[in-house]
NULOVO-193877 format. One record per residue (C-alpha): x, y, z; residue in one letter. Coordinates in steps of 0.25 Angstrom, whole numbers, padded with zeros to 4 digits, always signed. Layout:
N
XYZA...
***
This chain:
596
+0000+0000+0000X+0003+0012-0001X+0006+0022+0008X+0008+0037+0006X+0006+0053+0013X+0009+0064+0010X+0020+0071+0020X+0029+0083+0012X+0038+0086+0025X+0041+0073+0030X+0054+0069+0028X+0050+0053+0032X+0039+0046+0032X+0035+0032+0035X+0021+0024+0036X+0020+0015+0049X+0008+0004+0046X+0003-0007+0057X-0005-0019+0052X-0020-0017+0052X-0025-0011+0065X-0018-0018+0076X-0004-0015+0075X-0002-0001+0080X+0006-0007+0092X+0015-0015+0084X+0026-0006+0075X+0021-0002+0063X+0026-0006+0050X+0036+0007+0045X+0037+0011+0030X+0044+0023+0027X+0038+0031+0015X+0043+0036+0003X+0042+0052-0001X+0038+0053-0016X+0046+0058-0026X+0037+0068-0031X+0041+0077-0018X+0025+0079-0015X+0027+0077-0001X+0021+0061-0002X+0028+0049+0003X+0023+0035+0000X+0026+0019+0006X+0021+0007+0000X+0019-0004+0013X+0009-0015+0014X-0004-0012+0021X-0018-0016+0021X-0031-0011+0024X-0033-0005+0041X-0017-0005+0042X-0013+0005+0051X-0002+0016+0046X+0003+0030+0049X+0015+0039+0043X+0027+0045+0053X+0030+0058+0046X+0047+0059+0050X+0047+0049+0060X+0035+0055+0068X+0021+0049+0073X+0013+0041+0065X+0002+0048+0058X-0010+0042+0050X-0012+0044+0034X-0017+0057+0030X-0024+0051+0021X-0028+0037+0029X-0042+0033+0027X-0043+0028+0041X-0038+0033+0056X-0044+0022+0063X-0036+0025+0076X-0042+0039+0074X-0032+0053+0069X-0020+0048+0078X-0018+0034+0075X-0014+0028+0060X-0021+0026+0047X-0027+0014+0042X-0025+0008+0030X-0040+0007+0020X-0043+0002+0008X-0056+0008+0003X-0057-0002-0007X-0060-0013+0005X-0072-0008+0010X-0084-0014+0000X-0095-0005-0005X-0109-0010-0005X-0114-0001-0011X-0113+0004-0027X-0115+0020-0026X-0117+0029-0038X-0118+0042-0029X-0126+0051-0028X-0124+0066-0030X-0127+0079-0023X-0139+0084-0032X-0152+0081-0024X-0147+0075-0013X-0150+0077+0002X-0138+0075+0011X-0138+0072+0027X-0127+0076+0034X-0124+0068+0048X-0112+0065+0056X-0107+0051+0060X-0103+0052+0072X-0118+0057+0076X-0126+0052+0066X-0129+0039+0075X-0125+0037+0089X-0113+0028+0085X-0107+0036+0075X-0103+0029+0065X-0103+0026+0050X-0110+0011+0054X-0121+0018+0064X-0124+0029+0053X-0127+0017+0043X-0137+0013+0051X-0145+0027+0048X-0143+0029+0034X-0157+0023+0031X-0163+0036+0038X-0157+0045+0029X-0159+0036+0017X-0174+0036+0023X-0173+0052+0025X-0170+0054+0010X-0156+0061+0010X-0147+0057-0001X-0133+0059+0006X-0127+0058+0017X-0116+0068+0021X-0107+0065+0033X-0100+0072+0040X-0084+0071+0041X-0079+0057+0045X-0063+0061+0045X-0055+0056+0058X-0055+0065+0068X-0050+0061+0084X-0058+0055+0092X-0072+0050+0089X-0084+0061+0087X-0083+0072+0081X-0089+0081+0068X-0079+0077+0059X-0072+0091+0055X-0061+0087+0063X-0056+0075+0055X-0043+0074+0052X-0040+0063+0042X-0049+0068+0028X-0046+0053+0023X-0052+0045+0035X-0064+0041+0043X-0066+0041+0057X-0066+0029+0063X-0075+0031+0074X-0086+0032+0062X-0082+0020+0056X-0069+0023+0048X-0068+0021+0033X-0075+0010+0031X-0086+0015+0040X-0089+0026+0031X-0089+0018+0019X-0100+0009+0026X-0108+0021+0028X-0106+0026+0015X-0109+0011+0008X-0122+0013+0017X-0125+0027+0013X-0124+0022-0001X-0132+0010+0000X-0145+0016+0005X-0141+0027-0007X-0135+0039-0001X-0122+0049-0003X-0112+0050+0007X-0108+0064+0007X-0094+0066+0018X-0090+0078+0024X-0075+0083+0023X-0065+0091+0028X-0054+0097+0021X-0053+0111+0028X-0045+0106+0039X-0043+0094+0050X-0046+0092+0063X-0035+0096+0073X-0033+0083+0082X-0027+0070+0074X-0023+0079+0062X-0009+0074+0054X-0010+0082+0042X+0001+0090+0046X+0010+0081+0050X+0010+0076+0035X+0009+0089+0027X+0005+0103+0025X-0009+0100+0025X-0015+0113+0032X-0010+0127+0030X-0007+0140+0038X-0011+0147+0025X-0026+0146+0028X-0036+0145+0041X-0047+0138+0044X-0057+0137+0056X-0049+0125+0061X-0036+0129+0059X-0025+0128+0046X-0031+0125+0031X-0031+0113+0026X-0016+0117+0014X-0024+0117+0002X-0015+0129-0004X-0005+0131+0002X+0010+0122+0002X+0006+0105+0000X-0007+0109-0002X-0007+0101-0015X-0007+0087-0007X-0016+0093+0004X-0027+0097-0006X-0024+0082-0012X-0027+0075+0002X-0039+0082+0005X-0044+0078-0010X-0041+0066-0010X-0049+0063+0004X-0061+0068-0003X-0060+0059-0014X-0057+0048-0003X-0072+0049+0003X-0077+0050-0012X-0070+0038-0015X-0066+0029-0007X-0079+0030+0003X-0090+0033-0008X-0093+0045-0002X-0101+0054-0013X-0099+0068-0007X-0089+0078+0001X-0095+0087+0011X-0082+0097+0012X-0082+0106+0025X-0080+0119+0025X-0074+0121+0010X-0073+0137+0015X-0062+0132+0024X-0053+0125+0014X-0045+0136+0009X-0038+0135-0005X-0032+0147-0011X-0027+0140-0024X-0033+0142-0038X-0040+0128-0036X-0049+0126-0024X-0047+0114-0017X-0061+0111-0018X-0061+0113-0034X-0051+0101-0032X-0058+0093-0023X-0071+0095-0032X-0065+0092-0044X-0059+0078-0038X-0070+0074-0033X-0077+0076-0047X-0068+0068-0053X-0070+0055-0043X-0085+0056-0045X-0083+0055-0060X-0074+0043-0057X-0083+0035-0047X-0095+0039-0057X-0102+0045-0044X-0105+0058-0039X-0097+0065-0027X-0099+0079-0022X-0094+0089-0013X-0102+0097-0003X-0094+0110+0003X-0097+0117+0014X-0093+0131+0011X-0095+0144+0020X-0093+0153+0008X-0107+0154-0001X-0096+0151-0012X-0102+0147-0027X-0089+0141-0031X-0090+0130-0020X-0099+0123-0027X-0097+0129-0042X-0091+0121-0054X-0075+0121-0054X-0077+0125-0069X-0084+0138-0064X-0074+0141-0052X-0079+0134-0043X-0075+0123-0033X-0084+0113-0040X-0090+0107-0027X-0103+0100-0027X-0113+0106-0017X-0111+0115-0003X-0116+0116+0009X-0126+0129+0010X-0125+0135+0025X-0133+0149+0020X-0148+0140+0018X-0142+0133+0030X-0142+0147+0038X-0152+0152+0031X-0164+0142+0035X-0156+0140+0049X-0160+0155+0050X-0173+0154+0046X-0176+0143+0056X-0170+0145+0068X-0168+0162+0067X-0154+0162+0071X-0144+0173+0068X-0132+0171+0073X-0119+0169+0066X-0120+0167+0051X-0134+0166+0052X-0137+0179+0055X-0136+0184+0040X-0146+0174+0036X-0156+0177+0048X-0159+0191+0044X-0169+0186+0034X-0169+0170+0035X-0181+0166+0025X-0174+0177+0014X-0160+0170+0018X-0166+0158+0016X-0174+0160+0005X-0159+0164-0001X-0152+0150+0001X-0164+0144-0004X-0161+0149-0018X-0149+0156-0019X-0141+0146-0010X-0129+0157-0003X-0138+0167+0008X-0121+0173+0006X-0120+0175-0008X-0113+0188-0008X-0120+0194+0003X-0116+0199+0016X-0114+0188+0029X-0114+0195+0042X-0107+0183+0047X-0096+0184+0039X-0095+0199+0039X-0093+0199+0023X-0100+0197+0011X-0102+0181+0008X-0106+0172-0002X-0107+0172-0018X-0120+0169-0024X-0123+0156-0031X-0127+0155-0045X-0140+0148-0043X-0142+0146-0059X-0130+0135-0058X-0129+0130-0045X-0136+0119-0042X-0144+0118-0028X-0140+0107-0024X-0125+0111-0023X-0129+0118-0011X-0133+0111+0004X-0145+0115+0011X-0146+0110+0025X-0153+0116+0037X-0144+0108+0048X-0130+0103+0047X-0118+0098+0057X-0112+0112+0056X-0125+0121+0058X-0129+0112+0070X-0117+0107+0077X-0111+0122+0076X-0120+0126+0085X-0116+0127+0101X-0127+0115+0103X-0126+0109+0090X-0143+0109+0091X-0150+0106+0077X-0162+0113+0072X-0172+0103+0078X-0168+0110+0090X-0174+0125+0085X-0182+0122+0076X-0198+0115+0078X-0198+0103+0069X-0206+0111+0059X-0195+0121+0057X-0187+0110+0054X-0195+0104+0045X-0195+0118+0037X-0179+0116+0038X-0181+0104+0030X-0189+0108+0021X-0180+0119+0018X-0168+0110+0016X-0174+0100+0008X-0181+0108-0002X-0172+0117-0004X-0163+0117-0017X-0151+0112-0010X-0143+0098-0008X-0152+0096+0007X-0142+0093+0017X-0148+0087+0033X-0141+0086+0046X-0140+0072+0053X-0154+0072+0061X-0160+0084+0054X-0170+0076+0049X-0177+0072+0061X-0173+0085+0069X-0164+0078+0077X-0164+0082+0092X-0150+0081+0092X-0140+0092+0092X-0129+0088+0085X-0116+0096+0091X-0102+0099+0090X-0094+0087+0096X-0079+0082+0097X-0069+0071+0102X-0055+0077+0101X-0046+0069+0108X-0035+0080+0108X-0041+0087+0122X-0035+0099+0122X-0042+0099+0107X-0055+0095+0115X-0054+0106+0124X-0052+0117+0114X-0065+0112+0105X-0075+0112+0117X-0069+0127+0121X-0068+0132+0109X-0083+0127+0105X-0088+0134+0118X-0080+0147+0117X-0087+0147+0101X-0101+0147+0108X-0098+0154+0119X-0098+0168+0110X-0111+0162+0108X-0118+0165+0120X-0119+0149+0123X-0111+0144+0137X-0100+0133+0136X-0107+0124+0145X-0119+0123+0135X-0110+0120+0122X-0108+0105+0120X-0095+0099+0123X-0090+0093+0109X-0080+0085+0114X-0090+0078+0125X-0095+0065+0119X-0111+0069+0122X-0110+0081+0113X-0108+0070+0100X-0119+0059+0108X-0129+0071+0108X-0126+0075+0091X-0129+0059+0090X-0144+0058+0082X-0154+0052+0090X-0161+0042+0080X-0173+0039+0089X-0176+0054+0085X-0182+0051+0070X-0192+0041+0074X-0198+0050+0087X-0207+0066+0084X-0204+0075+0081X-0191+0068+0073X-0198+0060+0066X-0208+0069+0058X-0195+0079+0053X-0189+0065+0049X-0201+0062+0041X-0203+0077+0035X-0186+0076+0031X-0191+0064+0023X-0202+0071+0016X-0194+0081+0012X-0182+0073+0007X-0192+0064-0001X-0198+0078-0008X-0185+0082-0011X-0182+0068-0018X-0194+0068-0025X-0197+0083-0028X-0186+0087-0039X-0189+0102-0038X-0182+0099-0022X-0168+0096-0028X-0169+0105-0040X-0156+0111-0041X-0161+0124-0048X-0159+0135-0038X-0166+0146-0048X-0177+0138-0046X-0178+0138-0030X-0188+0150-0027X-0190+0155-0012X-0200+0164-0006X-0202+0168+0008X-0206+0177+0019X-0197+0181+0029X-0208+0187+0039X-0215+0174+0039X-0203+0165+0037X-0209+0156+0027X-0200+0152+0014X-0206+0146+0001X-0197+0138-0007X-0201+0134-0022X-0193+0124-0031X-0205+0123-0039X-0197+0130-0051X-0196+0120-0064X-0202+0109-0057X-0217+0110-0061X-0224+0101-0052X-0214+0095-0045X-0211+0108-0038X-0208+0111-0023X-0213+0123-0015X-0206+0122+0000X-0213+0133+0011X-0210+0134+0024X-0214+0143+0036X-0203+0146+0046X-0212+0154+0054X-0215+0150+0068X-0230+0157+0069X-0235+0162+0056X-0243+0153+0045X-0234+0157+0031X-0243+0158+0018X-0232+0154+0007X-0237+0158-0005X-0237+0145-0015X-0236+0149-0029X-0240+0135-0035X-0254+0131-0037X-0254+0116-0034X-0242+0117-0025X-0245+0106-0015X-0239+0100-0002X-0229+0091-0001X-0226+0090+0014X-0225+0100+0027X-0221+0103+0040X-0229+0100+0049X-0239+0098+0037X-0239+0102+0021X-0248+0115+0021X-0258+0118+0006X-0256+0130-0002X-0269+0138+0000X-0277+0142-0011X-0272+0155-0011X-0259+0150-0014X-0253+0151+0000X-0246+0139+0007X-0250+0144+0023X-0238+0138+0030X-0240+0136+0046X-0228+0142+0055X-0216+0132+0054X-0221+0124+0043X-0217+0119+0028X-0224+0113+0016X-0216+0108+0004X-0225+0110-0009X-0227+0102-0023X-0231+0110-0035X
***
């Protein structure tokens, strides 16, 4: 087999490899490596090895550190890699694909998706979301990161799985399942930086750079000196989930913080690659970026300039309904709580609330308007929950929390009739009583310490007292963030659960709900009697869809329905008749979706 990594500064290198998994006790087989001729900083060994053997590299005689690019840590970020061959594990399933337009993704985390949180337990519940009607799965990060709960961003090793989950072959199980029962796998990454316990890069190259900042320290080198291989690395893990465990789609996290000042973006690249292996696995793959800057040339054709990704997350409708809902102004959502329904009503047909227009927030103008006529709809996400916009919160409580069930039931209806790629949050489906909150394991305690200090001192300037901000490194904060699946089959779960299902089942049947046109998506509203009428009616004839909803917690709204014939296709708490004057009377915190 053969062994190689990529170390420019090392003077010596050599690979220590122990038979299966048992013989870390006994002395490890030593094989110095060769550097490469070609001076690129690469050195390579051939040895014998077979599948689970255990090996490590000493960088001049130093500790042993695991492969960069090992598919498996099963002794966690501080032990040695393991040997896989991907070509053991045997598919059970033939998989064509399926692609992002029209579909409906559910985000979850593994580790809380199910008590036991793991890729086998999750199995298990895949027929609810096969029954709910979603169309992918998108999972949250599954990198190594020290010890055993966490998020995710704090992974470490971009070509591994964590083990607690199920390591690699436990992701291709639940991948293999997904598939079987027809549904994508959509995977979230991290490329803009790694967590800061159990991370090696450095020790192996220039990996990161002083050059830029992020949030969480250094960038990630992709411009600066040896970023050629670092860009390689990072592109070649992507391809590795597409690949190797059939994953159909890349969720990238916070693209905004991947900064690349050369005349090809990074994500052009990555775009552009990933492209190229959907053409040769004769299936399609797609990347989802989460952006924070209302940027057209995220999600615009390379040919035009743009970076070429498939879709991105939208978080202006997110703040935008949030608003609306809930009447809260703090933060970023101040600009949007001036006029919610008008704000809104924006995001429902122009996608970017900041296109160009002043944030209050930021202190600056934002955003650049996107061209309606040639972007499809479905390159945006619409989403009224997700893990950010709930476990950023200082209790990480949900909207089943503030809102009556019929308000979330109008949330609902919102998301999954609008023109955008739908996107839930684990449990949102039932209005899970279960907050979902922001929860650790470092095993670095002075690390520890200064995550639960700094957590408190961030809401403290928020009015909230330290004792009433959940501990994210005690074990309850991740128990209590655990769905509850007696919750689904009891009141008042059970009747959201049953409304999700109608809604998903109009918007598979109903064509004018994943039209893709967003000329054709036409709002009206009123922003004294906060109800919104939303009408994709437009080049559909009968087939059309009219969505009106009532925000309002006292007042009846007459929504004026301009369609004679239009006539119920489901409400919350029940569909409501047009009037013969041509006036749907809607009650306070109520919708009805329409069929003309």
């Amino acid at each position: 087999m053969l062994f190689e990594v990529w170390a420019p500064e090392a003077e010596r290198v050599a690979l220590e490899r122990w038979d299966g998994d048992g013989g870390r006790d006994a002395a490890p087989v030593t094989v110095p490596l060769t550097r490469c001729p070609s001076g690129t900083g690469w050195w390579r060994a051939e040895a014998p090895a077979r599948h689970g053997d255990r090996y490590a590299f000493r960088l001049d005689g130093g500790e042993p550190l695991p492969d960069p690019r090992a598919a498996r840590l099963p002794d966690g970020p501080g032990g040695p890699a393991a040997v896989v061959d991907h070509a053991r594990y045997a598919w059970q399933h033939d998989w064509p694909g399926r692609g992002l337009p029209g579909a409906v993704l559910y985000e979850l985390h593994m580790g809380t998706f199910t008590p036991g949180g793991t890729f086998d337990t999750a199995i298990e519940r895949l027929p609810h979301l096969k029954d709910l009607g979603i169309t992918h799965i998108e999972v949250m990060p599954v990198c190594p990161f020290p010890g055993t709960h966490g998020w995710g961003y704090e992974g470490v090793a971009p070509w591994a799985v964590h083990e607690p989950y199920g390591g690699p072959d436990g992701l291709k199980r639940f991948v293999d399942a997904a598939h079987g029962l027809g549904l994508g796998v959509v995977l979230d990454v991290v490329h803009n930086h790694l967590g800061p316990d159990g991370n090696h890069l450095s020790a192996f190259g220039p990996y990161f750079t002083d050059t830029h900042h992020t949030p969480w320290g250094a960038a990630v080198n992709l411009d600066a000196p040896g970023s050629d291989e670092v860009r390689a690395y990072f592109l070649g893990s992507a391809l590795s989930w597409l690949r190797d465990y059939r994953i159909d789609g890349l969720r990238l996290d916070a693209v905004h913080a991947l900064h690349d000042g050369r005349a090809r973006h990074f994500l052009a690249e990555l775009s552009e690659a990933v492209d190229a292996l959907g053409t040769q696995l004769r299936r399609p793959l797609f990347l989802i970026a989460e952006s924070d800057l209302n940027d057209p040339r995220t999600i615009a054709p390379r040919p035009y300039g743009g970076h070429g990704l498939h879709a991105q997350w939208n978080d202006d409708f997110h703040h935008a309904l949030h608003t609306a809902l809930t009447g809260e102004s703090q933060g970023y959502y101040a600009d949007f709580a001036q006029a919610p329904m008008a704000a809104l009503a924006t995001t429902l047909s122009s996608g970017f609330f900041h296109a160009g227009t002043y944030s209050s927030f930021r202190g600056r103008t934002h955003g650049a308007p996107l061209d309606t006529h040639t972007v499809p709809a479905h390159r945006l996400l619409g989403y009224a929950q997700t893990h950010d916009q709930i476990g950023n919160r200082a209790l990480g409580d949900r909207l089943s929390e503030q809102l009556s069930p019929a308000l979330q039931a109008c949330a609902a209806a919102l998301v999954l009739c609008a023109p955008y790629t739908p996107m839930l949050f684990m449990g949102e489906e039932w209005g899970a009583g279960t907050p979902w909150q922001f929860f650790t394991d470092h095993t670095d305690p002075g690390l520890a310490a200064a995550v639960r200090e700094g957590r408190r001192r961030e809401f403290a300037s928020h009015g909230w007292q330290a004792e009433d901000i959940p501990d994210p490194q005690d074990p309850a904060t991740r128990e209590r963030s655990c769905l509850d699946w007696k919750e689904p089959g009891r009141a008042p779960h059970a009747d959201l659960l049953g409304w999700y299902r109608t809604l998903l089942a109009l918007r598979r049947d109903r064509a004018a709900l994943t039209d893709p046109d967003l000329t054709r998506t036409r709002v009206t509203y009123d922003e004294d009697g906060r109800w919104l009428r939303l009408d994709r009616t437009a080049g559909h004839g009968p087939g059309g869809v009219l969505l009106a909803v009532n925000l309002h917690p006292t007042r009846t709204a007459a929504v004026p329905v301009p369609y004679e014939g239009a006539r119920p296709l489901a409400g919350w708490p029940a569909p409501q008749e047009p009037g013969g004057d041509g006036l749907l009377r809607l009650p306070p915190e109520s919708v009805t979706v329409l069929g003309t």
